[in-house]
N, C-alpha and C positions, 0 to 999 in steps of 0.2 A: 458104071456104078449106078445102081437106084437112086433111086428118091428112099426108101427107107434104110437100105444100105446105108448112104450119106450121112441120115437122122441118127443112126445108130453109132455113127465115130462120131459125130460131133456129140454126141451125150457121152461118148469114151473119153473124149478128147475133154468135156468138160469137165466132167469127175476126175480126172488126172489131174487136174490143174486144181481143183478145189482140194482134193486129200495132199497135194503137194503143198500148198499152202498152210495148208492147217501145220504140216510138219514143219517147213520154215519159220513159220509165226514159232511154234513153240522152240524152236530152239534159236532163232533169232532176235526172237518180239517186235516192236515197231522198226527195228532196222530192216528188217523183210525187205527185199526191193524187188521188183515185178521182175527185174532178169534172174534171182535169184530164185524165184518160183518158177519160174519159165524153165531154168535150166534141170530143176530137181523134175519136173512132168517130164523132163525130155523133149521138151519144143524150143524155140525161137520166141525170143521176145516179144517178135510181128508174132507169130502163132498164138501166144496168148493174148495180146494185144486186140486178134480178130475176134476172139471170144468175151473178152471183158476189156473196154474201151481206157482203162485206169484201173489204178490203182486200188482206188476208193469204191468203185465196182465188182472190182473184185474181192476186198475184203468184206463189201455188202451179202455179196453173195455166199461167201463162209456161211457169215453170221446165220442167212436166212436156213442156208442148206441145213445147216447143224440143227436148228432150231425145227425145223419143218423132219428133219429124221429122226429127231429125238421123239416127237411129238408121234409120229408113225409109232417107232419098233416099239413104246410105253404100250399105247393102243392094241398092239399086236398080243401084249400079255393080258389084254382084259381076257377074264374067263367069265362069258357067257352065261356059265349051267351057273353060277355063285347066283342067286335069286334074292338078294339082299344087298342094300345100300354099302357102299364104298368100294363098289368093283375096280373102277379105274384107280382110285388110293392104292389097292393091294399091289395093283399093276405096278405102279410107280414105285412103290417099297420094291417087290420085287423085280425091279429092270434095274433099279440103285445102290441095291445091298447084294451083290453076286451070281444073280442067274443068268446076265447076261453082262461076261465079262469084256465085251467089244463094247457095250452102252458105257459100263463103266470107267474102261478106257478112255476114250472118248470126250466123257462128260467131266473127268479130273483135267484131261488136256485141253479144253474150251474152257475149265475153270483158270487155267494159268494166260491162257490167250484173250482171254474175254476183256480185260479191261485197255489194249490197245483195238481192237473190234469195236467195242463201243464211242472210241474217238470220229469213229467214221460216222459224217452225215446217215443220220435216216436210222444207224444201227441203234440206238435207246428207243426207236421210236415202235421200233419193229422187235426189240425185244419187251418192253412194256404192253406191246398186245398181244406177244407168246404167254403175258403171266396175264392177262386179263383173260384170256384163252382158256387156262389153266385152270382160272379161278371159278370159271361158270362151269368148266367140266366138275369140278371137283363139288362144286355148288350144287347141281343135277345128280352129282351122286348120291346124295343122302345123308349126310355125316354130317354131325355139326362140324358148323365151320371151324372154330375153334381149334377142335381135334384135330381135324384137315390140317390147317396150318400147323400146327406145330409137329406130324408128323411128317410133312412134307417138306419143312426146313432141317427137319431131322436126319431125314433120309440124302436128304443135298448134302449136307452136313460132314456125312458118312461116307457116301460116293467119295469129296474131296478130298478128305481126310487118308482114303484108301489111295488118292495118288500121290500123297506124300510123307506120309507116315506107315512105317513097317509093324507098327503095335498091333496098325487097324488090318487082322490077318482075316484069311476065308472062313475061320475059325468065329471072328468075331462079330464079323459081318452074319454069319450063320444066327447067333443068337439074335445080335439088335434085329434081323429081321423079322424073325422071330414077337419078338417084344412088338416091332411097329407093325406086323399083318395084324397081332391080336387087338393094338388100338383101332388099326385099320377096319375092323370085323366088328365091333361094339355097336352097339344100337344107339340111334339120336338119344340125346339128355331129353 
């Protein structure tokens, strides 16, 4: 086997263990226990073990992964040619309100996980500078702030809302998105 071969299962080998996780956590929640993750990847407790030393390592690394690919696939929806203030806002409406229903997923399922993740040393610390992150992007985009916020908690709001309530349809999410791109698009006050 290579040297890149090698690098290539152990980054398999890790994403198996982190999307395995995520899934125990939400149907477990804090009773999660490292064998029980281990055995949903399909390894050996030592096999995840050699990957993430604990526990608390491993739920670290949830948290960051999630946070670090959320923070991508949004980005991924900036559109460029938009020559006007709140590009990355629009992104984030639109990666939260249905165009990207794996984000959505996702992001309902890390809202139900997230408050045993946050018991973990280091996880508050490392999600308060994903929103301080957040706030200077959205700061740089042009929008009053103001507006930012409140369509931004609007849109989380909604995402949430779409993993647990059956009212909130692609129907619905269709217009509110609707509603938050056009605040999204308004010009500073």
């Amino acid at each position: 086997m290579t040297e890149h071969e090698g690098k290539r299962n152990t980054e398999r080998t890790r994403r198996a263990v982190l999307d395995a996780a995520v899934t125990v956590l939400a149907e477990r929640g804090t009773a999660a226990s490292v064998q029980h993750i281990a055995t949903a990847a399909g390894l050996s407790k030592g096999g995840l073990l050699h990957h993430f030393p604990d526990r608390e390592a491993l739920f670290y690394a949830v948290a960051e992964d999630h946070l670090e690919r959320f923070r991508a696939r949004v980005l991924e929806l900036v559109d460029l040619t938009e020559n006007r203030p709140g590009k990355v806002l629009r992104a984030y409406v639109r990666a939260l309100c249905g165009l990207d229903a794996g984000l959505m997923a996702e992001y309902g399922t890390f809202a139900g996980i997230w408050p045993a993740l946050e018991k973990i040393p280091g996880v508050q610390a490392l999600s308060d500078q994903d929103n301080d992150t957040w706030f200077a992007m959205f700061e740089k985009d042009g929008l009053d702030p103001d507006r930012t916020l409140v369509v931004r908690y609007a849109v989380e709001g909604l995402a949430v809302a779409h993993s647990y309530d059956a009212n909130v349809s692609a129907q619905v999410l269709a217009r509110a998105r609707k509603v938050l791109l056009e605040l999204a698009d308004a010009q500073p006050d």
